[in-house]
C-alpha positions in Angstrom: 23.3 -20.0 67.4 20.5 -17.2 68.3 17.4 -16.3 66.2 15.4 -13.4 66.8 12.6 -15.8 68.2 15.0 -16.9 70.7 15.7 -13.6 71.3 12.4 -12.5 72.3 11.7 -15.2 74.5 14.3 -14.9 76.6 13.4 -11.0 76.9 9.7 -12.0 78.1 11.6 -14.4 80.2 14.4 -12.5 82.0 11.8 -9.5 82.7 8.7 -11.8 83.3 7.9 -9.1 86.8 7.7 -6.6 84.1 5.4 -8.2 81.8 3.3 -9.1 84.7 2.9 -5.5 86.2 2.0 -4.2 82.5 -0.5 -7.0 82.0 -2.5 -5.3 84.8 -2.6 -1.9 83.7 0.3 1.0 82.5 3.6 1.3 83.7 5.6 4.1 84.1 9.5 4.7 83.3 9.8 6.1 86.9 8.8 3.2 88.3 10.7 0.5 86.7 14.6 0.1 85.5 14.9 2.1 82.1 17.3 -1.4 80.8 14.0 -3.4 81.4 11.9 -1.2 79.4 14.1 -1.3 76.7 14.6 -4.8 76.7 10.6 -5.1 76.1 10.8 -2.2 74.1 13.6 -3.9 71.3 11.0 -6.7 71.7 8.0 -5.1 70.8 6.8 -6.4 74.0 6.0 -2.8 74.8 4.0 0.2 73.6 4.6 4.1 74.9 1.9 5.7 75.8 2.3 9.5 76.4 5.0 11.0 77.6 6.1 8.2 80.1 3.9 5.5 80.1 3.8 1.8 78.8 1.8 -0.9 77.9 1.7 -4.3 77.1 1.2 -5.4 73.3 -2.4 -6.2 73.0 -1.6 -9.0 71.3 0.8 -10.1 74.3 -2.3 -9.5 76.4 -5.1 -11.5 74.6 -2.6 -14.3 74.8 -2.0 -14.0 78.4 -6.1 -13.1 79.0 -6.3 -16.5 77.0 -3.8 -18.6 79.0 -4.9 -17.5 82.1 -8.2 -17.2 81.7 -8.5 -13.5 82.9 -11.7 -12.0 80.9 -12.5 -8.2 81.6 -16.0 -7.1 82.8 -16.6 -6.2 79.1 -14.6 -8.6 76.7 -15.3 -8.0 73.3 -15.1 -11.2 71.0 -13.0 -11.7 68.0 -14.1 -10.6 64.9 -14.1 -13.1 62.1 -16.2 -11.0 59.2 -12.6 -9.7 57.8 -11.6 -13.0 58.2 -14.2 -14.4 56.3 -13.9 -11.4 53.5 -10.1 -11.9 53.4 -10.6 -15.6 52.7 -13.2 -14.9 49.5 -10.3 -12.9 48.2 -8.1 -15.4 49.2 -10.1 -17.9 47.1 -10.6 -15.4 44.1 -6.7 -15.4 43.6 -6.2 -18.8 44.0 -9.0 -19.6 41.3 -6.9 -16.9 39.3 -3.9 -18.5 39.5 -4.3 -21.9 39.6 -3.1 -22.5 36.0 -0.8 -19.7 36.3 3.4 -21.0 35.6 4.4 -19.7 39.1 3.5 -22.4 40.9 5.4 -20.8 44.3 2.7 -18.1 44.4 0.0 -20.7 44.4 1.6 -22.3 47.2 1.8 -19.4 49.2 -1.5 -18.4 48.6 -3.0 -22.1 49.7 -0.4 -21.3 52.7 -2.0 -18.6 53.4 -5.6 -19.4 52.7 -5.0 -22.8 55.6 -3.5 -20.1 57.8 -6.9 -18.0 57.4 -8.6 -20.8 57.8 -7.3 -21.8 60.9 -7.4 -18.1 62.6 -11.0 -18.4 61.8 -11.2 -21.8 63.6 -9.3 -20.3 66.8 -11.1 -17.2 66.6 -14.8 -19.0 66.9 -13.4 -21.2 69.8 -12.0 -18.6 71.9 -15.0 -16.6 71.1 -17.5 -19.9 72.5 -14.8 -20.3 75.5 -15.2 -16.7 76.8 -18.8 -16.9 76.6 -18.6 -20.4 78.1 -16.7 -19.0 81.3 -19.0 -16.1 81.7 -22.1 -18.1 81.7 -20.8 -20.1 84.1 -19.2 -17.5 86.5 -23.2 -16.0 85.9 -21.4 -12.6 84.0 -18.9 -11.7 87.1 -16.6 -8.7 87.4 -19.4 -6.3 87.7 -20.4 -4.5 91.3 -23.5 -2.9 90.1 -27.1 -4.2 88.9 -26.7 -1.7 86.9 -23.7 -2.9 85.1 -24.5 -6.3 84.9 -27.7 -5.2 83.0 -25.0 -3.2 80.8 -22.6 -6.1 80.5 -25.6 -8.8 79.7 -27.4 -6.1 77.1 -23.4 -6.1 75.5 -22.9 -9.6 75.3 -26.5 -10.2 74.1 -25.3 -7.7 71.0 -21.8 -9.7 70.8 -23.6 -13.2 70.2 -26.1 -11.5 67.7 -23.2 -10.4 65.3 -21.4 -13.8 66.0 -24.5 -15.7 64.9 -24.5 -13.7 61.8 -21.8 -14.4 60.8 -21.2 -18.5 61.6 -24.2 -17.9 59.1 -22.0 -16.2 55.9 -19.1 -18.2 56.9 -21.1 -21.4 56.3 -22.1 -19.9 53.2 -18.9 -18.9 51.8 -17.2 -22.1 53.1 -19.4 -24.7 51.5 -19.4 -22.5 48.1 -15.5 -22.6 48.5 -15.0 -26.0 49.5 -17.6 -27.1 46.4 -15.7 -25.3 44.0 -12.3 -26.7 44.8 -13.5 -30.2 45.2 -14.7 -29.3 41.5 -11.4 -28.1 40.5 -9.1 -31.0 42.6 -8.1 -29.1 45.5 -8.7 -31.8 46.9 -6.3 -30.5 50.2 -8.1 -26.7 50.1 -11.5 -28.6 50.6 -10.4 -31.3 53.5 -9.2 -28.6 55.5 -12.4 -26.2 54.9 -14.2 -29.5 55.9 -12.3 -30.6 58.6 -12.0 -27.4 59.8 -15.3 -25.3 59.6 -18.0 -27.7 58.0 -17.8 -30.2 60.1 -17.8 -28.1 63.6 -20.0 -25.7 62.3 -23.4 -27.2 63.2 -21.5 -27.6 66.8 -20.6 -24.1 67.0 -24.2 -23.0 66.5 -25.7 -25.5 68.9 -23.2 -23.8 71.9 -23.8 -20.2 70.8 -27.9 -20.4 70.8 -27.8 -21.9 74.0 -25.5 -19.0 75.3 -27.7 -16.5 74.0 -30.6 -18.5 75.6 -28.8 -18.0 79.0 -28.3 -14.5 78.5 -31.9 -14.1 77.8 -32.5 -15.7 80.7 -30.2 -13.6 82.6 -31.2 -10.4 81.3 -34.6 -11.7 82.7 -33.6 -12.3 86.2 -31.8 -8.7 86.6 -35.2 -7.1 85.7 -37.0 -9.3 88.2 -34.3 -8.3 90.7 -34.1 -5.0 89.9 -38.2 -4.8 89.8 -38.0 -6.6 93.7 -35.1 -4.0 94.7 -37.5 -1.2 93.8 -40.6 -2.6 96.0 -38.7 -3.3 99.1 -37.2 0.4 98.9 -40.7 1.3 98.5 -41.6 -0.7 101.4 -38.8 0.8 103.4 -39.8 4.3 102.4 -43.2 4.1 103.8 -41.7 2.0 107.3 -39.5 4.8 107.5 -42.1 7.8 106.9 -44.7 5.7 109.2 -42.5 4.0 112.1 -45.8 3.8 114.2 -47.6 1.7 111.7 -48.2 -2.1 112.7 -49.3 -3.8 109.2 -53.0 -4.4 108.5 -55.3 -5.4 111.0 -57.7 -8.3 110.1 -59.7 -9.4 112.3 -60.3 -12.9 112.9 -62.8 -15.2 114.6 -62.1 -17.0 117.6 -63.3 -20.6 116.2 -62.1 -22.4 113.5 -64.0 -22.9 111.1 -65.7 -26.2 110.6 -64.5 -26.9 106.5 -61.0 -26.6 108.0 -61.6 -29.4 110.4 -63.5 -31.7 108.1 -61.1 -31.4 105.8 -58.6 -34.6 105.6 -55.1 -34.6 104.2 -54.1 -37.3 101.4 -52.8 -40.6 102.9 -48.9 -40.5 102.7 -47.0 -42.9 100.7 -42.9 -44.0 101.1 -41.1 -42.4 98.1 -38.7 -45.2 97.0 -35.4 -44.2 95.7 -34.2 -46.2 92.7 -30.2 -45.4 94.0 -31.4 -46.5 97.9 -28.8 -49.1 99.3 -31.0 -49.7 101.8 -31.7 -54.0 101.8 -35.2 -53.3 103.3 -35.8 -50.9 100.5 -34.1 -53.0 97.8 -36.1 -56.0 98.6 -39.7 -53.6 98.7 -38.3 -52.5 94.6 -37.9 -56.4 94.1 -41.6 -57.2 95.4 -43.1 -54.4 93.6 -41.2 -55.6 90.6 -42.4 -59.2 90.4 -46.1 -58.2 91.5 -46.1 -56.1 87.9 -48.2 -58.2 85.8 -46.4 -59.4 82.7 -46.1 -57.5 80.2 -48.3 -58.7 76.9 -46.5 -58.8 73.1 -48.8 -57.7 70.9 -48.3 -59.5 67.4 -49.8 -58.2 64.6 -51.5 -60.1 62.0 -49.3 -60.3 58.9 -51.3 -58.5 56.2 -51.6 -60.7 53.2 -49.0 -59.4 50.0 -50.7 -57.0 48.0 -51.9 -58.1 44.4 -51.4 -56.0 41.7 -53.5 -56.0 38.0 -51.8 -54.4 35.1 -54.3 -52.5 33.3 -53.6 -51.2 30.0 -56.0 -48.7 28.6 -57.0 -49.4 24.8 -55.1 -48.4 21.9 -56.8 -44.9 20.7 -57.2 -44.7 17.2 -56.0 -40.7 16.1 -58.7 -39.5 13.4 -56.4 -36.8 11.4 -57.8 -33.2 11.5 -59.1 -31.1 8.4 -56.6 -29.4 8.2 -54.2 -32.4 7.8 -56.5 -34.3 5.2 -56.4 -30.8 3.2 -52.7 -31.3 3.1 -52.5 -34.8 1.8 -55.3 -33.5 -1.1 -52.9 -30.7 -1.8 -49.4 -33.1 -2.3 -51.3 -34.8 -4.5 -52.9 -32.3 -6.5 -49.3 -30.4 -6.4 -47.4 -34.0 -7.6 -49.8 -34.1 -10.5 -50.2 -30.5 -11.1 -48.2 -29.4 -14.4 -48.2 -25.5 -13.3 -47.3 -24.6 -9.6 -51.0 -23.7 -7.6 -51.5 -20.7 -5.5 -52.3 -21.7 -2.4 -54.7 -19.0 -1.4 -56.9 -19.9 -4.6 -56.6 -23.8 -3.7 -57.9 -23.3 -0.4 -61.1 -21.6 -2.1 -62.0 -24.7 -3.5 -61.5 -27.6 -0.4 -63.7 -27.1 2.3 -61.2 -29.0 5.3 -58.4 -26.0 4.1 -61.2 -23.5 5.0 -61.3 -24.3 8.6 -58.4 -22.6 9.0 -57.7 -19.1 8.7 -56.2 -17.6 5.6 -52.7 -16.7 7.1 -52.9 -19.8 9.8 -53.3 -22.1 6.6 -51.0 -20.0 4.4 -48.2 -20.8 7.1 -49.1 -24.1 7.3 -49.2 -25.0 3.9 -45.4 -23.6 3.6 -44.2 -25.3 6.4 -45.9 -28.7 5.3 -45.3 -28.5 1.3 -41.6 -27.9 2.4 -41.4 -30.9 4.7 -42.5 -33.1 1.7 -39.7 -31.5 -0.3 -41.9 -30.0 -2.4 -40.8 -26.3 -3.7 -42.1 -23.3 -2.1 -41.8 -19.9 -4.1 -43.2 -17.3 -1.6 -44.9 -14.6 -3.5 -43.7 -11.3 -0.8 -45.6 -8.2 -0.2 -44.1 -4.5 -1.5 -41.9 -3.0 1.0 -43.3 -0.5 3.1 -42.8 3.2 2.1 -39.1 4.2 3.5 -38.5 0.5 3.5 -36.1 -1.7 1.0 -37.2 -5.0 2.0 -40.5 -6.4 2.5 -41.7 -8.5 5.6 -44.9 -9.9 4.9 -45.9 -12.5 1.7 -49.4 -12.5 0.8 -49.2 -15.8 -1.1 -47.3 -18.8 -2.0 -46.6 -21.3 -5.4 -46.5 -24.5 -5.1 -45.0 -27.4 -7.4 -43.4 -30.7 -7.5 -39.4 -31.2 -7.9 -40.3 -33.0 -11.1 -42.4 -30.4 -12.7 -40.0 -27.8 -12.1 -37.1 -30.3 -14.1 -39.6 -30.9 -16.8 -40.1 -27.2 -16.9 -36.6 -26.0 -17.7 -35.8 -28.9 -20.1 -38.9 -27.7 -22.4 -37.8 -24.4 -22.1 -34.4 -25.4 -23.5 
């Protein structure tokens, strides 16, 4: 039984000389069997190109670049800030759905949202791989100084984007993996953890050091590039002056006398700790046991440390004026047989005048009240243009008994 996967494969396989002359470059039909081509062709293996020209699927390519390790002079790395954008909308649905009665689409989407994650996880290695090998091969594939200034100014860019965003995918990846732990996907936020969180303080660590060694590279071309320009400077005037000898110093006959008093240091053997010498291994041991012994220094135990509750006296809370003019109010209110004003009562007590007239009137209102004693808030006219009125200018005040006794002699 055949399957279009098998299909392909054996294409790829049966013209493999094909694939491998369009990895390198384009192909023309001239040059190869038409049946080939359209073998590759039916598997999407290849791409026209002009009239009569082919070449390889780039995604065919970065997987063969991959495999074989084959990185151009200027390899761009993978993009992952779709990625990351197309996994926040990934999440937003999910979120969306997640009490939704089509539980299929929810499974696709946490399908797809642990396929995203992963393509994020392959793209961030294959990115710290290529950067790997072209630290190591010192930025290669280059015949100019020129271009390896290029290349190392390009790659310098690359890393700068990359490190931008390792920094919004941490962002968005902890924020995603928080709010699903919150909401029980509890698989969603092992794989974001497993996945990015845990590797992502790795990833970082490997991409500042490549951008160290860039800098560090960048560095050495302008050295280079600044010696290159003083020896062709130096060659320039050799060239204009072929007669010329150097400079001509003139120097004494005898030496002088600080150079002969002077006396070099006495030399000392340098002693290998890996030497498998037995002469040398027994001068380590001699040196070793002529170390004087090493002295423990104990210290003193300190003695526990005492404590002393102290417990600061009780403070006896004197009431203010204006709360001793309250209590003198209740009671003149519970006795009262008619309600009292309390702008005239606070004529007459000295304590009530320490407050102002609309600071007392408020607090005589709010403090009657509390005491359940009734209130009757005498209100100001109403502003002309206006229905209600938003100011009182005064306020009644009686007991709950009063006001009983009141209505029953009124009846």
């Amino acid at each position: 039984m055949t399957s279009p996967i098998k299909d392909v494969l054996q294409a790829l396989n049966k013209h493999a000389d094909l694939v491998e002359a369009a990895l390198s470059g384009l192909i023309f039909s001239e040059e190869v069997s038409p049946a080939s081509i359209s073998a590759l062709r039916q598997a999407s293996a290849l791409r026209a190109v002009g009239e009569s020209g082919y070449r390889l699927h780039p995604r065919l390519r970065e997987y063969l670049h991959d495999h074989l390790q084959l990185i151009p002079a200027f390899q761009s790395l993978a993009e992952i800030g779709s990625r990351i954008t197309h996994m926040q909308a990934l999440w937003t649905e999910i979120d969306t759905q997640r009490f939704a009665v089509d539980q299929e689409a929810l499974s696709s989407l946490l399908e797809s949202m642990s396929t995203s994650i992963y393509d994020i996880e392959d793209s961030v290695e294959r990115n710290l791989l290529i950067l790997q090998t072209l630290v190591s091969t010192r930025f290669g594939n280059v015949k100019s100084l020129a271009t390896k200034r290029s290349q190392n100014n390009y790659y310098q860019n690359q890393t700068t984007y990359l490190a931008s965003d390792l920094v919004r995918l941490a962002r968005v990846s902890e924020g995603i993996e928080r709010e699903a732990s919150a909401r029980g996907l509890d698989e969603l936020a092992i794989n974001l953890r497993r996945g990015v969180l845990t590797r992502l303080m790795g990833w970082q660590a490997s991409l500042s050091e490549m951008q160290t060694e860039i800098r560090k590279e960048l560095y050495r071309t302008r050295e280079v590039e600044r010696q290159h320009k003083l020896l062709a400077r130096t060659d320039m005037m050799l060239r204009q002056q072929p007669a010329w000898r150097g400079f001509d110093v003139d120097l004494p006959d005898s030496i002088p006398a600080f150079l002969l008093a002077a006396r070099l240091p006495a030399l000392a053997p340098h002693v290998e700790p890996m030497e498998s010498d037995r002469s040398i291994t027994d001068e380590m041991a001699a040196i070793a046991k002529s170390l004087p012994a090493r002295r423990l220094e104990v210290e003193d135990p300190e003695p526990p440390k005492r404590y002393t509750l102290v417990e600061d006296p009780p403070v006896e809370r004197k009431p203010s004026p204006a709360a001793k003019a309250m209590v003198r109010l209740a009671r003149a209110a519970a006795v009262a047989k008619s309600p009292i004003s309390l702008a005239q009562w606070r004529d007459t007590d000295a304590d009530a005048r320490t407050l102002r007239s609309d600071i007392w009137l408020v607090y005589a209102v709010l403090g009657m009240r509390t005491r359940n004693f009734k209130v009757e808030v005498l209100p100001d006219p109403p502003r002309e243009g206006e229905q209600f009125a938003h100011s009182f200018r005064d306020a009644l005040v009686s007991s709950r008994r009063t006001t009983v006794t009141q209505g029953i002699d009124a009846q």
